[in-house]
VOGU-3710 file (C-alpha; in Angstrom, 3 decimals, decimal comma):
1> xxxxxxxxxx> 13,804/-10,009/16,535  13,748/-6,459/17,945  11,091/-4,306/18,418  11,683/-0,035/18,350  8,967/2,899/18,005  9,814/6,227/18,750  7,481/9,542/18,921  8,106/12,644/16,516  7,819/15,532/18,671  6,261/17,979/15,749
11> xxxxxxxxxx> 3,633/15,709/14,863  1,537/15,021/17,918  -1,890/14,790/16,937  -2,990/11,657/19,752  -1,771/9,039/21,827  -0,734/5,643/19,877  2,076/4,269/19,023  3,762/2,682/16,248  6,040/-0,510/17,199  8,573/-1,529/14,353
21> xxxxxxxxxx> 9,617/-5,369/14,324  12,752/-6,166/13,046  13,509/-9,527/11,210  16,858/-11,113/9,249  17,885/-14,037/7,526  17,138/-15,511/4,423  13,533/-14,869/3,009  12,072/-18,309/4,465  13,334/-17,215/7,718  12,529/-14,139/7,625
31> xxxxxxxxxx> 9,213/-15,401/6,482  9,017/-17,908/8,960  9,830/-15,768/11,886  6,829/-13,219/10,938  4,703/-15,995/10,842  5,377/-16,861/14,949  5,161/-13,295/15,447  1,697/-12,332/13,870  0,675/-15,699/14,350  -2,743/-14,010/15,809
41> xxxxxxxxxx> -2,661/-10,678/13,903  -2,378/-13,155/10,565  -5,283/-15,746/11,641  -7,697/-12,091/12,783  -6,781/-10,644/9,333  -7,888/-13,812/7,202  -11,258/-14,532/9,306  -11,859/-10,892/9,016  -11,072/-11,236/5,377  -13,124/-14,263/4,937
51> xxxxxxxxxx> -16,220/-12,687/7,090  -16,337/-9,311/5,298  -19,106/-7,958/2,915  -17,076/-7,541/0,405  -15,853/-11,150/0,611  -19,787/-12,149/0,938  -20,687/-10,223/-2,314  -18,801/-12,104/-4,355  -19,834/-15,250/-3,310  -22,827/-17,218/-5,702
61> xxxxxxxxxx> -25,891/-16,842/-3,910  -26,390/-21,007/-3,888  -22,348/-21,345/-2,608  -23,057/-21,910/0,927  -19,925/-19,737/2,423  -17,573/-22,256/4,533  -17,562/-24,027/1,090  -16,926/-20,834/-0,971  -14,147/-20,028/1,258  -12,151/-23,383/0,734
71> xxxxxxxxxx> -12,985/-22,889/-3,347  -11,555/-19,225/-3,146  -8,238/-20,424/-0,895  -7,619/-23,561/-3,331  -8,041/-21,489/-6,264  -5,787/-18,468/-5,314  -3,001/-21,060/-4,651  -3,479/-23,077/-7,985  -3,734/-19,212/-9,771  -0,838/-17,378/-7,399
81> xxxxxxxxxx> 1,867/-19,816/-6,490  3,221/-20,870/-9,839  3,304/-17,081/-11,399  5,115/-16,125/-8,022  7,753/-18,729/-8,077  8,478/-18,383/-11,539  8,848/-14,377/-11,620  9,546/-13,982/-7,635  10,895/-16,412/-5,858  12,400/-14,859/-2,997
91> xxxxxxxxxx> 8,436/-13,849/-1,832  7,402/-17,879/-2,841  10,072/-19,292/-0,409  8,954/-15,813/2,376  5,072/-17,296/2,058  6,218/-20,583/2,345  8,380/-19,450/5,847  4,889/-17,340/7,148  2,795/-20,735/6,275  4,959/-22,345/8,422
101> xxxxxxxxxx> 5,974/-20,390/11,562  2,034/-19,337/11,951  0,904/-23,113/11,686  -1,510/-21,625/9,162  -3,039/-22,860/5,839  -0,689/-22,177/3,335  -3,920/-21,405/0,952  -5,201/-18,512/3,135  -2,176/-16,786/2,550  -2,732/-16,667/-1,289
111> xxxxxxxxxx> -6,498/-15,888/-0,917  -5,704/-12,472/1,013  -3,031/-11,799/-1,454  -5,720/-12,503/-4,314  -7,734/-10,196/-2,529  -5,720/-7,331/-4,740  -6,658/-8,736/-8,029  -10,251/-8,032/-8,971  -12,165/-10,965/-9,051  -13,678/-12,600/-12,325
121> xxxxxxxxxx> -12,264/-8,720/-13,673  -15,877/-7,433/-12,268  -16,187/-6,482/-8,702  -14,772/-3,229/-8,682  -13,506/-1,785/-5,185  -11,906/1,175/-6,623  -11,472/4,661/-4,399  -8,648/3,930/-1,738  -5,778/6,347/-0,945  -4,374/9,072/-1,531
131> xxxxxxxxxx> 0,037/9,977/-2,342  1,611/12,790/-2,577  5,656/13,230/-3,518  7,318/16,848/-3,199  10,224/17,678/-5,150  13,344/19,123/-2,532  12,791/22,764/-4,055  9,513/22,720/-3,405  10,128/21,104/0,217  11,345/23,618/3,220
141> xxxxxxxxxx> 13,608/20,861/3,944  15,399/20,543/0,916  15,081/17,225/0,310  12,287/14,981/-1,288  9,115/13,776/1,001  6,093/11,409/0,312  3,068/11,478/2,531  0,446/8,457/1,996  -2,922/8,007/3,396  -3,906/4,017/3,200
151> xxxxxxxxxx> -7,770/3,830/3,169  -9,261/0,446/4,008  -12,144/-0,936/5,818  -11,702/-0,247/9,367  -11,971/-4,448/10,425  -8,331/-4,547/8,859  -6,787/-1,778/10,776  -5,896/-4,047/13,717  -3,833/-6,030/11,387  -0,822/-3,618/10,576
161> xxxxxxxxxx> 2,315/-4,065/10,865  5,363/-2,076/10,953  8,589/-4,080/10,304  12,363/-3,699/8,931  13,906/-6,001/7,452  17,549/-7,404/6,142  16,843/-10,351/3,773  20,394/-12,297/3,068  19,663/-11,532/-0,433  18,199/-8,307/-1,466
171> xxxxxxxxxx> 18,593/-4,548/-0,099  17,532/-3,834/3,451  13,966/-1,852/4,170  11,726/-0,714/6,297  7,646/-1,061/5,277  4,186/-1,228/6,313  1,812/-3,936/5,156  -0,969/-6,385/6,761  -0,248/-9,066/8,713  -0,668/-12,120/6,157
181> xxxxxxxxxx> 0,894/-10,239/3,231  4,166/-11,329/2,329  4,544/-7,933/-0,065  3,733/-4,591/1,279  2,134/-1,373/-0,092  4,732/1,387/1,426  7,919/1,573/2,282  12,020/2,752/2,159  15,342/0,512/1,365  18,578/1,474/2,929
191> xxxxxxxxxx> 19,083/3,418/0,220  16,732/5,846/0,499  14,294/4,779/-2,088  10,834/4,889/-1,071  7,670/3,234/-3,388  3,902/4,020/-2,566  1,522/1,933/-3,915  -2,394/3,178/-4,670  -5,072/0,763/-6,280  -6,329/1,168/-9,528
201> xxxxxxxxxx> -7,902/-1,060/-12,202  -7,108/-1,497/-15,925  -9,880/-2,563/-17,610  -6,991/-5,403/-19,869  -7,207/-9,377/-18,557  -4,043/-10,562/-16,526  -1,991/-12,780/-17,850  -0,281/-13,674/-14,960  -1,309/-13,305/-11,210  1,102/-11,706/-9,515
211> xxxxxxxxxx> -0,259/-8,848/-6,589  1,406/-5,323/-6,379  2,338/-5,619/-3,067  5,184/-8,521/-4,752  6,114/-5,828/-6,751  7,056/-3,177/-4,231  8,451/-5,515/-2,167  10,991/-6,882/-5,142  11,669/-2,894/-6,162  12,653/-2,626/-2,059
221> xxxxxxxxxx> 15,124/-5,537/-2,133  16,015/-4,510/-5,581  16,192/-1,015/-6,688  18,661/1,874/-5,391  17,037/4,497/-7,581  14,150/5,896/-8,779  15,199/5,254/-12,752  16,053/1,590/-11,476  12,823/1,498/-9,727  10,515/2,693/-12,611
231> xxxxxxxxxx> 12,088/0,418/-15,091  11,562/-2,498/-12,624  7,928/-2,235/-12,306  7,167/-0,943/-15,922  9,256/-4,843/-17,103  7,304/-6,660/-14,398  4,743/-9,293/-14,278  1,976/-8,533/-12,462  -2,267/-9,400/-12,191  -3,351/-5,938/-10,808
241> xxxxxxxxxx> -3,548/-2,009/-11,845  -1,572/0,431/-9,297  -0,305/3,882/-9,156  3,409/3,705/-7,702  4,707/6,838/-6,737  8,604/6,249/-6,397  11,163/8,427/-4,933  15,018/8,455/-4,229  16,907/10,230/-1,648  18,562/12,116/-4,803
251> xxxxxxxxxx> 14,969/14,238/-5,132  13,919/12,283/-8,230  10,399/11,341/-8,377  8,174/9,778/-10,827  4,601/7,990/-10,693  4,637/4,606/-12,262  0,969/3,782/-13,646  0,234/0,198/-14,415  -2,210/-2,301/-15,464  -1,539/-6,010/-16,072
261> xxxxxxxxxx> -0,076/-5,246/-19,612  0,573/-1,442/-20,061  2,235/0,736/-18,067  2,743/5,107/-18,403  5,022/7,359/-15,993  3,987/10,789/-14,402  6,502/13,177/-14,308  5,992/16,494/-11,225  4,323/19,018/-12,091  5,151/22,368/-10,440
271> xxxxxxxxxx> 7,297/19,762/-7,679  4,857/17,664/-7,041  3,959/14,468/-7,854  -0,426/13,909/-6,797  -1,819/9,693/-7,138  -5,214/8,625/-6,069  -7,093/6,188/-7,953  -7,582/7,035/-11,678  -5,017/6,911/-14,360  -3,730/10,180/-15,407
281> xxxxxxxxxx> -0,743/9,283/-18,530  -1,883/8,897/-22,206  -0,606/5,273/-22,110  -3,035/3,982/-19,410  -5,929/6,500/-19,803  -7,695/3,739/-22,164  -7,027/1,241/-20,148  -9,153/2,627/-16,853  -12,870/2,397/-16,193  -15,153/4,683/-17,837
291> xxxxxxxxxx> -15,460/7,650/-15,976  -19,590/7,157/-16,187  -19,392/3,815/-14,554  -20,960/3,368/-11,309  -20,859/1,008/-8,698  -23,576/-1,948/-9,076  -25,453/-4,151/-6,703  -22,388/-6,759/-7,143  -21,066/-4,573/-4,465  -20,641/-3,605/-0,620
301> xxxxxxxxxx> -23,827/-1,409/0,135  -22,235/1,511/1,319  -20,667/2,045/-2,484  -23,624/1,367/-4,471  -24,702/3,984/-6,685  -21,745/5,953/-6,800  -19,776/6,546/-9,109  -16,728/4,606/-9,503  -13,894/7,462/-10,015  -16,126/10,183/-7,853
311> xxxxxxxxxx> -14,131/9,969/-5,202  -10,650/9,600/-6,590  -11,089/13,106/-8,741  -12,248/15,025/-6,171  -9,474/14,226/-3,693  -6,879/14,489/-6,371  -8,521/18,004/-6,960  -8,826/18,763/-3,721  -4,933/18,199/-2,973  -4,218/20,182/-6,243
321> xxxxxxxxxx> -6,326/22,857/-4,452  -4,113/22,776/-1,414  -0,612/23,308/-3,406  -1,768/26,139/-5,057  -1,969/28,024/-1,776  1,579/27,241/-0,620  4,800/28,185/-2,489  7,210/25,825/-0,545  5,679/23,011/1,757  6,663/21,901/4,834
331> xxxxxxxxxx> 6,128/18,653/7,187  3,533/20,255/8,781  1,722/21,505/5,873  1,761/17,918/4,530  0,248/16,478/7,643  -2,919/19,572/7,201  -3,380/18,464/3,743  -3,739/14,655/4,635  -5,598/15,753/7,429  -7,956/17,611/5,728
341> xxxxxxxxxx> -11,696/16,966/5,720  -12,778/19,279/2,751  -14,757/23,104/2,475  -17,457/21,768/4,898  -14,802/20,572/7,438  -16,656/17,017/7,536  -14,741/14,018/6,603  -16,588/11,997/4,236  -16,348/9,454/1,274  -14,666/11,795/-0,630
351> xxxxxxxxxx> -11,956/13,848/1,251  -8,171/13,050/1,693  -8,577/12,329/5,172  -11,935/9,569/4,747  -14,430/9,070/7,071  -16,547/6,819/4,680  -19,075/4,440/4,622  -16,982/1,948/3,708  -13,305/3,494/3,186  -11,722/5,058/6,060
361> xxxxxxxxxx> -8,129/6,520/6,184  -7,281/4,100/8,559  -2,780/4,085/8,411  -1,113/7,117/7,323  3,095/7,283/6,132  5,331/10,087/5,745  9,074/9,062/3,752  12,142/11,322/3,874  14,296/9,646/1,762  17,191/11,722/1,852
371> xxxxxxxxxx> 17,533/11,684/5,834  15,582/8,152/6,081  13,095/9,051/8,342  9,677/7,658/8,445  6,357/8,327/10,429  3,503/6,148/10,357  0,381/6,180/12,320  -2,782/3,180/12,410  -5,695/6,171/11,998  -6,670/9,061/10,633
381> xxxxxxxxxx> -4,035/12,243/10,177  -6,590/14,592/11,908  -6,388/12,885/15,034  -3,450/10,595/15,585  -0,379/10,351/16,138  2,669/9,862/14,026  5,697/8,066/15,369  8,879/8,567/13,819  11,392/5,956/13,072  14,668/8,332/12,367
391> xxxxxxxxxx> 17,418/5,750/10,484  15,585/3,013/11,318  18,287/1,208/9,181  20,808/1,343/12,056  18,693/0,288/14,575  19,172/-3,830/14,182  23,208/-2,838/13,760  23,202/-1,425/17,358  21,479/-4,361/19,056  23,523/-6,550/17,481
401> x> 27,113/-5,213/18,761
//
């Protein structure tokens, strides 16, 4: 296992440092070797998990919460495990490895990834990130780019990880995820397709329980393309609503929208392709949450009261905004807009770049698929710092000669 980070020198915006962790074999060891090294990133993550508000607001008010825990572990396993071994295998036999090197519950590692699926269909945590592909004519560098801010609660930002890795079966890739998760959220293949994954929640019952983050990871070890890629995830079986922006290092893009049993695609618009949180194709639009729904007392305290998709439209409008100012967009222009804290200049529950009381932009991603490059930095745009990992396909190659 090898461990390389390197600093872009046009994007220095702060101080840390991105380390990328590099892992091979088949997916159990793979799986297993993650597992002895985030051994204490994946135990912080799942007491964090287990000791957040959000976790606490879903809990019965006469479930004392040590007890509620070991319900919510043993039922995620009973509800996950099957549905992923019958449709995914490859990330069954990966949890099974991470179980195992960490010395960790097996059970804990299905409760964070239930975590994505809303549970009992009620306790909405809609609002987090924002994505952003550019077509190559609309790009100064000729060639596609996707820019992603991740917006979380800031207790799981220690918990990233950046990592590459060559399963013995499946396409090589480079992603970032959370320590715990044997799927990820972001990331690039060898081939130079790249998927970004935002929440979103159809309002249609699951019938299966499968987490997005499975699904990007099986379109990384699977897909070349952006075609292959959309008609992966529009066939798949899944328990969650996402918007998947998908690129290939050919300049096609597309935005896959899904909910358990529909699924729409996004074509760009003027270049672009814009996600945040709401459903935008006329397959999934009535499918989403009523745009007059608000957040109840069944939630954290910071969202209560607002409404559920106030956020989400205004930073999609707000990005829109942006565009409309700049006839061809660069890297750096991509890192302002991400960066950006609104007219007042404050960052707030509702800007690109969040500084909320509950979501914060707390990772940030740029993809070039074409030249497989990709930045990521654990904070927000406006003040970090981006390292670059420039063909960080090669980089496992070289130590091994």
């Amino acid at each position: 296992m090898e461990q390389h980070g390197q600093i872009a020198s046009p994007f220095h915006f702060g101080t840390q440092e991105v380390i990328l962790f590099e892992f091979a074999g088949d997916h159990y060891e793979i799986g297993f070797n993650q597992g002895m090294q985030f051994k204490e990133a994946m135990a912080g993550f799942f007491r964090a998990m287990q000791g957040s508000e959000a976790f606490a607001v879903s809990r019965p008010s006469l479930f004392p919460g040590r007890a509620y825990s070991g319900y919510r572990a043993r039922r995620a396993i009973s509800e996950l495990a099957p549905d992923i071994q019958t449709h995914y295998p490859n990330q069954k036999r990966k949890i099974d490895g991470m179980a195992k090197g960490s010395g960790l519950a097996e059970s804990l590692f299905y409760l964070a990834a239930s975590e994505e699926l809303s549970p009992d269909g009620m306790s909405y945590r809609l609002g987090a990130c924002t994505a952003l592909g550019v077509a190559p004519e609309r790009f100064v560098m000729n060639e596609p780019a996707v820019i992603k801010n991740y917006d979380g609660p800031l207790e799981y930002q220690p918990f990233y990880v950046t990592q590459h890795s060559r399963p013995d079966e499946g396409l090589e890739n480079a992603s970032v995820s959370i320590a715990g998760l044997a799927g990820c959220h972001d990331g690039m293949n060898r081939h130079g397709l790249v998927l970004s994954c935002n929440f979103a929640s159809g309002t249609d019952l699951p019938k299966v329980m499968v987490p997005t983050s499975i699904l990007v990871q099986e379109a990384l070890e699977r897909c070349r393309t952006t075609e292959e890629a959309v008609g992966f995830l529009e066939r798949s079986r899944r328990g969650s609503g996402a918007l998947i922006l998908v690129a290939d290092a050919e300049g096609a893009l597309a935005s896959v929208e899904l909910s358990p049993n529909f699924s729409g695609v996004r074509a760009p618009e003027n270049g672009v392709v814009i996600n945040t949180n709401h459903y935008r194709s006329s397959e999934l639009k009535p499918y989403d949450i009523p745009r007059n729904a608000y957040y109840t007392n069944r939630n954290v305290r910071a969202l209560r009261g607002l409404r559920i998709h106030e956020s989400s439209e205004l930073r999609y409008e707000r990005v829109e905004l942006l565009l409309t100012e700049l006839e061809m967009v660069s890297a750096r222009d991509l890192v302002g807009i991400f960066g950006d804290h609104g007219e007042g200049g404050r960052g707030s529950e509702n800007t690109i770049c969040r500084h909320g009381g509950y979501y914060w932009t707390t990772c940030s991603m740029m993809f070039l698929p074409a030249s497989r490059r990709m930045l990521v930095t654990y904070g927000n745009p406006c003040n970090s710092t981006y390292t670059e990992f420039r063909e960080p396909f090669s980089s496992m190659e070289a130590a091994e000669e």
